[in-house]
C-alpha positions as CSV (number, residue, x, y, z in Angstrom):
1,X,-11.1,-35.4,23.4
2,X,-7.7,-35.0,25.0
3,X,-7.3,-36.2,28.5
4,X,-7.6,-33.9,31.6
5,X,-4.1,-34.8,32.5
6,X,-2.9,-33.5,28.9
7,X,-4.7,-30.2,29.1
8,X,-3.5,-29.4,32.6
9,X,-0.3,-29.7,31.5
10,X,-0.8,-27.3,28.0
11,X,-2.4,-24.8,30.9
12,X,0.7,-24.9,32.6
13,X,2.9,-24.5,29.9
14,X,1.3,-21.9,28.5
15,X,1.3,-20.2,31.9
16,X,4.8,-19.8,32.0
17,X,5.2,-18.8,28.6
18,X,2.8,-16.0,29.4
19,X,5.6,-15.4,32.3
20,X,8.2,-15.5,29.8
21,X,6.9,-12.8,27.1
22,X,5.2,-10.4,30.0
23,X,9.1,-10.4,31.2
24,X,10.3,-10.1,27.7
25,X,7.9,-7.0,26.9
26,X,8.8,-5.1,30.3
27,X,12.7,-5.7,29.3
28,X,12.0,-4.3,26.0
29,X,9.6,-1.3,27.6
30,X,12.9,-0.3,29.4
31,X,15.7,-0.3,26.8
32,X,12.8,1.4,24.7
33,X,12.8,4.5,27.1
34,X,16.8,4.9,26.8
35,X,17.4,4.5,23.0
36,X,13.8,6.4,22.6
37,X,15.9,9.2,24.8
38,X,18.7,8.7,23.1
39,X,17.0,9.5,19.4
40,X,15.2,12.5,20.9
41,X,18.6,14.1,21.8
42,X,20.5,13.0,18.4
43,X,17.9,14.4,16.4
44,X,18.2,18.3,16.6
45,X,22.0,17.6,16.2
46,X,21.7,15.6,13.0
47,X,19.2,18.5,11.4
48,X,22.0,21.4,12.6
49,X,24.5,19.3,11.3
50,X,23.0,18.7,7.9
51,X,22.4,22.9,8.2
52,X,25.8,23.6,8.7
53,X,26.5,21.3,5.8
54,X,24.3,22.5,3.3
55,X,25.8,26.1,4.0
56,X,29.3,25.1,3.4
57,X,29.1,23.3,0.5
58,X,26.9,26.4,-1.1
59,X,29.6,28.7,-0.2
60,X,32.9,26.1,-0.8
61,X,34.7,27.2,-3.9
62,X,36.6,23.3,-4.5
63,X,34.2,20.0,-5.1
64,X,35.1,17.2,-2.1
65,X,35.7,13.8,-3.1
66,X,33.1,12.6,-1.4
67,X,30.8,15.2,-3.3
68,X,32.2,14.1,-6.5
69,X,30.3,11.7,-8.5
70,X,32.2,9.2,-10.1
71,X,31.7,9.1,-14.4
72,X,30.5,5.6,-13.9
73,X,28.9,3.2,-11.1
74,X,30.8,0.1,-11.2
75,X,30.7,-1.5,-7.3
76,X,27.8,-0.5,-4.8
77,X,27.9,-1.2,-1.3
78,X,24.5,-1.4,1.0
79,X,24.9,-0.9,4.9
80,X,22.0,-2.8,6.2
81,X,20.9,-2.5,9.7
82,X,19.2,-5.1,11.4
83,X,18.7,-6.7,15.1
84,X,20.9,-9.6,16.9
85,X,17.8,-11.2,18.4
86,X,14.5,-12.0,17.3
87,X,11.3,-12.2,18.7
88,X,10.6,-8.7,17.0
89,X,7.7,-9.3,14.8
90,X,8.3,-8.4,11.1
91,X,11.1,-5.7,12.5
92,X,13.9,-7.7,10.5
93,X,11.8,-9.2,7.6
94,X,9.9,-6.1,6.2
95,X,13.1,-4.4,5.8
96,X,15.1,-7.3,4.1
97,X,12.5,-7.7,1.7
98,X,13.0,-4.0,0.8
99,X,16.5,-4.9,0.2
100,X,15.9,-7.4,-2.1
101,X,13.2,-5.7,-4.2
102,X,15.7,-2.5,-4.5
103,X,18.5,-4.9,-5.6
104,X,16.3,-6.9,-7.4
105,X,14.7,-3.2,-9.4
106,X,18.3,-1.1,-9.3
107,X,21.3,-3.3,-8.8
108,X,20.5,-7.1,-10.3
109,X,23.0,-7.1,-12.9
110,X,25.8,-5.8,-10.3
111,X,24.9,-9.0,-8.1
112,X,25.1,-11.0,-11.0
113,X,28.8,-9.4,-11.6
114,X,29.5,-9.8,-7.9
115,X,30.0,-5.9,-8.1
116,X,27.2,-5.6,-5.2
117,X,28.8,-6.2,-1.6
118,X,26.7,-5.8,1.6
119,X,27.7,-4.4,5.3
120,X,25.3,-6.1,7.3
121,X,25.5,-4.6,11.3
122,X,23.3,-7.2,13.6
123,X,23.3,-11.0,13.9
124,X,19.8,-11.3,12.1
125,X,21.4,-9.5,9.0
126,X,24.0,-11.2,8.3
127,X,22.5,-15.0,8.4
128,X,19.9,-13.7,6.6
129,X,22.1,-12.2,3.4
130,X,24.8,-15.2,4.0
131,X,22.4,-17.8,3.1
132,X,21.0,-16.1,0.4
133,X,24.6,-15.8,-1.4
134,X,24.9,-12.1,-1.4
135,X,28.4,-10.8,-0.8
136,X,29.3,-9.4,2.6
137,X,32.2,-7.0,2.5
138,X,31.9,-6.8,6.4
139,X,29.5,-8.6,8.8
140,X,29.0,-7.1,12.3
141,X,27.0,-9.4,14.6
142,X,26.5,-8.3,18.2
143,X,27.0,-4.9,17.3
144,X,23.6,-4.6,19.4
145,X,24.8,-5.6,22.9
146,X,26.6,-2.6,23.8
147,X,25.9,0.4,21.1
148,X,28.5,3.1,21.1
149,X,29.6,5.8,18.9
150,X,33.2,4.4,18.1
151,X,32.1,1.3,16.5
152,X,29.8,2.6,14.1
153,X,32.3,5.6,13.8
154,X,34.9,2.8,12.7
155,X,32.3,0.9,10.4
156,X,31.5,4.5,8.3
157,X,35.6,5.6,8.0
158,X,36.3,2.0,6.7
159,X,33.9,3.2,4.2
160,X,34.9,6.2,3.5
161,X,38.4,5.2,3.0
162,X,37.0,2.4,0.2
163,X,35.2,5.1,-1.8
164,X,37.7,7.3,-1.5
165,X,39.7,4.6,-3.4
166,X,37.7,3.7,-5.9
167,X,36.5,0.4,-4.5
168,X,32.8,1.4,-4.4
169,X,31.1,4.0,-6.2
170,X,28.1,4.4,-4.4
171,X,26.9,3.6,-0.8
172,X,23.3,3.5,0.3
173,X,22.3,2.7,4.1
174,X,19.1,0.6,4.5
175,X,17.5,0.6,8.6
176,X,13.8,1.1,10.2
177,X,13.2,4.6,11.1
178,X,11.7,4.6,14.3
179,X,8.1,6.5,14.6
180,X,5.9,5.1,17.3
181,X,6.2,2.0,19.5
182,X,3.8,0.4,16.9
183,X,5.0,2.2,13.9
184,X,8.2,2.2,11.7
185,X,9.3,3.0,8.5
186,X,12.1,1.4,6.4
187,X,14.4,3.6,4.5
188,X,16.9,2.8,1.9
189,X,18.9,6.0,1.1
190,X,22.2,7.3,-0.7
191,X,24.8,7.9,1.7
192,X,27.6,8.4,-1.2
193,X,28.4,10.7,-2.8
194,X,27.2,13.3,-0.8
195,X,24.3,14.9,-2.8
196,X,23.5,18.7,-1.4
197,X,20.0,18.5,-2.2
198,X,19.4,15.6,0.0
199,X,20.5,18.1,3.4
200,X,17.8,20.2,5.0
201,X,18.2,23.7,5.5
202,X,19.4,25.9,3.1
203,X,15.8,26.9,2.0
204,X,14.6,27.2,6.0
205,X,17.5,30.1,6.4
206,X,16.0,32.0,3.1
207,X,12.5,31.8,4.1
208,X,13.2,32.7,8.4
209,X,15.2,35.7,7.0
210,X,14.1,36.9,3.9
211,X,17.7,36.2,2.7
212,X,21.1,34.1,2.4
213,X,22.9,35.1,5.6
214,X,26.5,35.9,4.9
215,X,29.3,34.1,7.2
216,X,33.1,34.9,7.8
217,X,34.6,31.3,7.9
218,X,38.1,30.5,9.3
219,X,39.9,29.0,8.6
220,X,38.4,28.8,5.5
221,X,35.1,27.0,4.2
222,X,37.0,24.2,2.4
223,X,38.9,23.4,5.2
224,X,36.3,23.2,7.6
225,X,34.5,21.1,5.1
226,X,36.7,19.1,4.4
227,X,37.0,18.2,8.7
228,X,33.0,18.2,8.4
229,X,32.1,15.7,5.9
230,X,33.5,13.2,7.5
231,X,31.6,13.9,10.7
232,X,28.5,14.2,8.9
233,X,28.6,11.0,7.4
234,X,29.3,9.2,11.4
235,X,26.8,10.9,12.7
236,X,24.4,10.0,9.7
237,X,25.1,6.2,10.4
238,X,24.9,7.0,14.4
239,X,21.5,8.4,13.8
240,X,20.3,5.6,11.7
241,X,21.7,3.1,14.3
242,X,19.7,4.8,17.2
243,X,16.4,4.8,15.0
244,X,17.0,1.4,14.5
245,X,17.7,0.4,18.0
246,X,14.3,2.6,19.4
247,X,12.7,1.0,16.3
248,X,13.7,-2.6,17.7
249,X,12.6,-2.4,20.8
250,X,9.0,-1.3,19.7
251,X,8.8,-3.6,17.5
252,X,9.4,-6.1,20.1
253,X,7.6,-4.8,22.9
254,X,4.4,-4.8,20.5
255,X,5.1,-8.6,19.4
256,X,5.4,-9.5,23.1
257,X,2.2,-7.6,23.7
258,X,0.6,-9.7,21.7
259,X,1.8,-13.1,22.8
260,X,0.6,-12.3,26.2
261,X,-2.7,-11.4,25.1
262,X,-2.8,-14.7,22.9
263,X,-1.5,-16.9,25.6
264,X,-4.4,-15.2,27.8
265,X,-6.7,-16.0,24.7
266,X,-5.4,-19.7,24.5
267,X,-5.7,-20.3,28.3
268,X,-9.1,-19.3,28.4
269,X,-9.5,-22.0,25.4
270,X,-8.3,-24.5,27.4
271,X,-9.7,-24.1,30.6
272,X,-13.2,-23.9,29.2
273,X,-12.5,-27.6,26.8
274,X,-10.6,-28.6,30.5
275,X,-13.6,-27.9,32.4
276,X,-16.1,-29.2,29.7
277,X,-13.8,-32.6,29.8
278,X,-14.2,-32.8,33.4
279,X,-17.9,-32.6,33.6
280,X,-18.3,-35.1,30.9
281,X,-16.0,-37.5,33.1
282,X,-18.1,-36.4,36.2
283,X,-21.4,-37.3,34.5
284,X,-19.8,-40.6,33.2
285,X,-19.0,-41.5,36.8
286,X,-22.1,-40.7,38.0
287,X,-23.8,-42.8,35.2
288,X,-21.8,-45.8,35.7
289,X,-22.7,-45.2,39.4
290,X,-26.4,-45.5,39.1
291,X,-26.4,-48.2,36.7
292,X,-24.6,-50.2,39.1
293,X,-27.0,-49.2,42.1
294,X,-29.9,-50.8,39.8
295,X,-27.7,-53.5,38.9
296,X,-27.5,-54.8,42.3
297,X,-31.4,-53.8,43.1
298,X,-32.5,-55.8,40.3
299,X,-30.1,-58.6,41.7
């Protein structure tokens, strides 16, 4: 049985690592409120936006390039968004294993080739792909300390400028959808090309008006989409940066959650073998005490 002096000091420690993760969890509470604002007001944006979308390229009389699907997939890039810190429970994990069993079912032979690159935004991300020998094409750690809209802006134009040129063929984006503070859902989708059928909408106009609403465009419809795609495709990697960021926080306000109420578990553990300890010391003491009392009586 460990000493008293030994447990005494596990109690402690454990103590202030119960300090430690109740601080963590309130942290995470907080920044869970703003980005869990911040999703709530992209939301209704994103779904108009895919609306407005849907119509135009229904009504557009040229194909876009980035509609266009190319006679062959030779390169594929995956945007993968993880977290810059851990201490997230399976946040990070769950979703790079779904990475690797889609490359692993769709695109093995393209990592073989070295025709399958990788945009990995967040710290955890990119270790985690770079030690596996995947091939970054771009590696964004500490993208998570201050999110704005220029930054992923500037990550989705680089890559619309590389499709547009041929050096990728098609795009997916991989990220945890947030649904609950307990709750989220990974997600690896196409990004490009464009595919219509993947925008919401044009069936929620028919069946709210018993019809296809007709619209007067200017300056034309191919111009404006041609200004619109582009915006679409920011605000589709915005959106999925923001679920990702509520999702992160959840996912570590639950994990911290639970180390408070293990540490609370553990110190309960301890105090009881501590106090147990103790009294088996006591009665030792008093033992030793008596014998010694007879000792000198017999003496």
């Amino acid at each position: 049985m460990a000493n008293l002096r030994d447990i005494r000091n596990r109690i402690e420690s454990i103590k202030n690592t119960r300090q430690i993760t109740r601080a963590m969890k309130m942290v995470a509470a907080a920044k869970l409120r703003k980005a869990q604002n911040r999703i709530i007001a992209t939301r209704p944006y994103a779904a108009k936006m895919n609306e407005v979308v849907a119509r135009l390229i229904r009504n557009a009389a040229d194909e876009h390039e980035l509609l266009r699907k190319p006679d062959s997939v030779d390169n594929v890039l995956i945007i993968i968004i993880g977290s810059d810190r851990g201490l997230c429970g399976a946040f990070n994990n769950n979703l790079f294993k779904l990475v690797e069993k889609t490359i692993e079912a769709e695109y093995l032979q393209y990592k073989n080739d070295g025709t399958l690159s990788l945009v990995c935004i967040g710290q955890k991300a990119v270790k985690h792909f770079a030690k596996r020998n995947y091939r970054i094409a771009a590696g964004h750690p500490g993208f998570f300390d201050e999110v704005k809209f220029p930054q992923a802006s500037g990550i989705m134009n680089s890559v619309i400028t590389d499709f547009k040129t041929g050096k990728y063929d098609e795009i997916k984006l991989a990220y945890n959808e947030f649904k609950s503070v307990i709750a989220q859902e990974r997600i690896v989708e196409s990004v490009l090309p464009i595919d219509p059928r993947s925008l919401v909408g044009e069936e929620a106009d028919a069946d709210t008006y018993g019809g296809q609403k007709e619209y007067i465009y200017e300056p034309g419809v191919d111009e404006i989409l041609k200004k619109m795609l582009p915006s679409h495709l920011n605000l589709q990697l915005w959106k999925a940066i923001l679920e990702s960021n509520a999702a992160e926080q959840g996912a570590r306000m639950t994990a911290m959650d639970n180390a408070t109420e293990n540490a609370n578990d553990l110190q309960e553990d301890l105090e009881l073998e501590y106090n147990r300890a103790r009294q088996s010391a006591i009665t030792t003491e008093i033992s030793e005490i008596i014998s010694g009392a007879q000792a000198l009586e017999k003496a």
